[in-house]
C-alpha positions as CSV (number, residue, x, y, z in Angstrom):
1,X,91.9,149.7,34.5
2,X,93.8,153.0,35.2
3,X,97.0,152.6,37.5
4,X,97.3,155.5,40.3
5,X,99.8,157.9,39.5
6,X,103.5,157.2,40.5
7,X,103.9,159.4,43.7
8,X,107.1,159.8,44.7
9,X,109.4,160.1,48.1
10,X,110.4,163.3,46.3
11,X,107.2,164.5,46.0
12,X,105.8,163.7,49.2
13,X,108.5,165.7,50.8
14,X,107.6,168.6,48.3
15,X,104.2,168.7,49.5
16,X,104.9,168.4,53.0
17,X,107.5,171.2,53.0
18,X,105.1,173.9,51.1
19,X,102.0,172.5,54.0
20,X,104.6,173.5,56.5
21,X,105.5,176.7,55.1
22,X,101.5,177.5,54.4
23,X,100.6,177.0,58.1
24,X,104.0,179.0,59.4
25,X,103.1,181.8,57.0
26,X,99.2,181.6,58.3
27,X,100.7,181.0,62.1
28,X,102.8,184.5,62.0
29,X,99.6,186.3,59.9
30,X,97.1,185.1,62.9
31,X,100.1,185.2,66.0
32,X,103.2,187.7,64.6
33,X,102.6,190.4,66.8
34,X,102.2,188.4,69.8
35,X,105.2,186.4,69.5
36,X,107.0,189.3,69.1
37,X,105.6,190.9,71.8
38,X,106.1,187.7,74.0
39,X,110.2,187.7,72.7
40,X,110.9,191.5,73.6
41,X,109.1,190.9,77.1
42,X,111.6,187.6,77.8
43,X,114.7,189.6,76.6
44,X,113.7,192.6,78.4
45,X,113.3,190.1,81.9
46,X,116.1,188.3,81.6
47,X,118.1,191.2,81.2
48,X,116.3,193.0,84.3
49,X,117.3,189.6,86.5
50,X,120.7,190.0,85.4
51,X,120.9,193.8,86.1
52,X,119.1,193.0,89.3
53,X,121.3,190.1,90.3
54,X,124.3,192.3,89.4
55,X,122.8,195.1,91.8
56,X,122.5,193.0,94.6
57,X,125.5,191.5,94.4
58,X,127.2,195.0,94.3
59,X,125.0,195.9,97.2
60,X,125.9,193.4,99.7
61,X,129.2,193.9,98.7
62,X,129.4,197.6,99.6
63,X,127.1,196.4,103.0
64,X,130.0,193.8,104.4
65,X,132.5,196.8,103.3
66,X,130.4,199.3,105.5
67,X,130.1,196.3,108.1
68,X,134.0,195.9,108.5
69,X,134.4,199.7,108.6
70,X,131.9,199.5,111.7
71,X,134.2,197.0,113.3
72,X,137.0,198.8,113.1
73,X,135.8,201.9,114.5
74,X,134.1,200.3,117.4
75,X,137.7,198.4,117.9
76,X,139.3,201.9,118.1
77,X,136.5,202.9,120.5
78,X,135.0,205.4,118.0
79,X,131.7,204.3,118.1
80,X,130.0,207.5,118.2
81,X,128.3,206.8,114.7
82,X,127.9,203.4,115.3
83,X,124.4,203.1,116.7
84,X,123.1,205.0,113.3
85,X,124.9,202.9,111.0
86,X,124.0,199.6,112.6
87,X,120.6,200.2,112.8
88,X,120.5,201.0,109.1
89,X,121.6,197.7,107.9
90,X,119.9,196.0,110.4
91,X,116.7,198.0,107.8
92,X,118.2,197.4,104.6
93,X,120.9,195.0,104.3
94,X,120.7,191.7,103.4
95,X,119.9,188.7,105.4
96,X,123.7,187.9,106.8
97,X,124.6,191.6,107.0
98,X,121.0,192.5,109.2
99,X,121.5,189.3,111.1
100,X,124.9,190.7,111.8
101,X,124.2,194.5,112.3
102,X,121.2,193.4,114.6
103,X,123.8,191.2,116.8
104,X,126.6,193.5,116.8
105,X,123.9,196.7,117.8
106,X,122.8,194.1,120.5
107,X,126.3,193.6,121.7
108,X,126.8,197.6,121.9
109,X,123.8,198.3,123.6
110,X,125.2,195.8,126.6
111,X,128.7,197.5,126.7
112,X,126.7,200.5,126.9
113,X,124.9,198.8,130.0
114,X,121.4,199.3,127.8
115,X,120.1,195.9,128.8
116,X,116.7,196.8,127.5
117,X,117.5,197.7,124.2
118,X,119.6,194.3,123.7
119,X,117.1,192.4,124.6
120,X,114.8,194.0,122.4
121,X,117.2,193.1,119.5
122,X,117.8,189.8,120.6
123,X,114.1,189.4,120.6
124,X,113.3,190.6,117.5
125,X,115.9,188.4,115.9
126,X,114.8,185.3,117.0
127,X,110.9,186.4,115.9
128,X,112.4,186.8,112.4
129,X,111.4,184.1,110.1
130,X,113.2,185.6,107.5
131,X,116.4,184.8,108.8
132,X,118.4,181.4,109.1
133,X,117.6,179.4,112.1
134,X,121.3,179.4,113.7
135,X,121.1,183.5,114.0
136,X,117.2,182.9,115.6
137,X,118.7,180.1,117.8
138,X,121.7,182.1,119.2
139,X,119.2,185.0,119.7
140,X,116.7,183.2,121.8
141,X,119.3,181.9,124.1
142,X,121.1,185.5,124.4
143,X,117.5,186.9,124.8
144,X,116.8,184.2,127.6
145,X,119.6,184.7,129.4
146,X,119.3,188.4,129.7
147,X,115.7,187.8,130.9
148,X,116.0,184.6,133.1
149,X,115.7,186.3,136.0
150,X,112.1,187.9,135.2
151,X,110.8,184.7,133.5
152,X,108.6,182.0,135.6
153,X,110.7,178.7,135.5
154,X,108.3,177.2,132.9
155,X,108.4,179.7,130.8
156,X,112.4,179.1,130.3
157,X,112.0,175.3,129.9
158,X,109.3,175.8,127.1
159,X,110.9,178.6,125.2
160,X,114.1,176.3,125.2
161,X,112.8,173.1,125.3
162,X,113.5,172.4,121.5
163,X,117.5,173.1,121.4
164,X,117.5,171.7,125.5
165,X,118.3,168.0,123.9
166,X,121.2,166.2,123.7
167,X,122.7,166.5,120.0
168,X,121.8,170.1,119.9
169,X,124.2,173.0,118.7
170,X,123.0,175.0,122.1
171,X,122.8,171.8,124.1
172,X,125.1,173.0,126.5
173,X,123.6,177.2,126.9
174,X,120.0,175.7,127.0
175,X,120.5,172.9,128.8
176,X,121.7,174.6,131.8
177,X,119.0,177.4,131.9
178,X,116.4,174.5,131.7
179,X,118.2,173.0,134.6
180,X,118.4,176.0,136.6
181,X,114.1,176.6,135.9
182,X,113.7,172.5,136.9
183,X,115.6,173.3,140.3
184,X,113.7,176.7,141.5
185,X,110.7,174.1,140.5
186,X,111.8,171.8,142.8
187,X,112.2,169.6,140.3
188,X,116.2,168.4,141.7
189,X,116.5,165.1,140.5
190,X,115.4,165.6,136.6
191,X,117.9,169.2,136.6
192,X,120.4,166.3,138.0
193,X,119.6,163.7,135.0
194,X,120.0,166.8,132.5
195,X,123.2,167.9,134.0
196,X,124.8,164.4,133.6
197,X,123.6,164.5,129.8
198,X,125.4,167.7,129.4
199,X,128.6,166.1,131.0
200,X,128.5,163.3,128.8
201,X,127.8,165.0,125.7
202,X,131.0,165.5,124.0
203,X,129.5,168.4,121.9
204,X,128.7,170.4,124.9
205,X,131.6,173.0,125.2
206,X,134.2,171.4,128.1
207,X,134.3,174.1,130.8
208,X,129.9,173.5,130.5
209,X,130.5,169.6,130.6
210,X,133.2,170.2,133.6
211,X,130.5,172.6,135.8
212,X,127.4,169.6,134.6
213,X,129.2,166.6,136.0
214,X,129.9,168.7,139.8
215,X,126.5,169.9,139.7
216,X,125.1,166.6,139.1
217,X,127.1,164.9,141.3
218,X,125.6,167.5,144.1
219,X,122.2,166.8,143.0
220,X,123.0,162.9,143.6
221,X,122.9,161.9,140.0
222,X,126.1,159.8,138.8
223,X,127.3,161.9,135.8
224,X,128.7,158.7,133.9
225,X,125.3,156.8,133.7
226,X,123.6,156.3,130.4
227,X,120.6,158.8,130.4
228,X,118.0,160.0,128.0
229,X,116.6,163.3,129.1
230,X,113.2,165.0,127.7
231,X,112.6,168.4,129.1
232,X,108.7,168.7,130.0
């Protein structure tokens, strides 16, 4: 009976080397152009991100520069140019610098008694989802306070119920607007209960905390007492 030919580790590795070759040769006959094409298009976008992360980078640089030069004008009470400038980051810089531009034109626009136009910008800040929510937050309350006078009371506890809670950044700035809108409400005792939170939150800023615990102890509310305030 014939044996089966000796095939050898050797051989085996032969054969399997020149079937690999054969279907890489066929693979670049059937794909070439296409992987080629596929390469040039990841070279050429990788080296637009970097260019365009170089770019931007260079940008905001030149946008804090203009920023600072800004500041120092409107310290030397040249501020003539300004308004311009401000509002043209506040178009085209980046999200710190417009944040920035928008809160700095805000703050001009109130030295220039132009209550309107700040609360305009404070407005439009806080409405801006693109932007971190500390710059909305500090907007909202600036924009609240410059319009608590024409808002109905429940208006000012909704808008600032969310920061209006113990723990909060704001606690202190929203927390006594919300008070104020509970007490044209009527509403004497709960104002009291979120007065004596503010005094007893150590967060809260200390001449707010000082002003809480008088104004609850007015409103008959003991200032020291463990309470848990919710703002309907």
């Amino acid at each position: 009976m014939a044996q089966p030919p000796d095939i050898s580790d050797t051989f085996v590795r032969e054969v399997d080397e020149n079937l690999r070759r054969d279907q890489l040769r066929d693979f670049f006959k059937a794909y070439g152009s296409w992987v080629i094409v596929a390469v040039a298009l990841f070279l050429a976008a990788s080296g637009g991100f970097i260019w365009w992360k170089q770019h931007q980078e260079q940008q905001s640089e030149a946008q804090v520069e203009r920023l600072a030069q800004i500041y120092k004008d409107i310290g030397s009470g040249n501020t003539s140019q300004s308004p311009q400038q401000l509002d043209e980051l506040s178009k085209n810089g980046s999200k710190a610098v417009r944040a920035t531009a928008q809160f700095t034109r805000a703050a001009l626009a109130l030295q220039q008694n132009d209550v309107k136009l700040a609360t305009s910008l404070y407005k439009s800040i806080a409405s801006d989802d693109g932007l971190p929510g500390p710059y909305r937050n500090v907007a909202l309350i600036r924009q609240t306070a410059l319009e608590f006078d024409q808002l109905q009371p429940q208006e000012v506890i909704s808008r600032l119920q969310p920061l209006a809670k113990p723990g909060e950044p704001w606690f202190g700035s929203a927390g006594e607007m919300t008070a104020l809108a509970m007490i044209k409400q009527g509403r004497t005792k709960e104002a009291g209960q979120l007065y004596a939170a503010m005094a007893k939150d150590s967060a809260v800023p200390e001449n707010i905390r000082s002003r809480s615990a008088e104004v609850a102890g007015s409103l008959g509310v003991d200032a020291g007492a463990a309470l848990q305030i919710q703002a309907r």
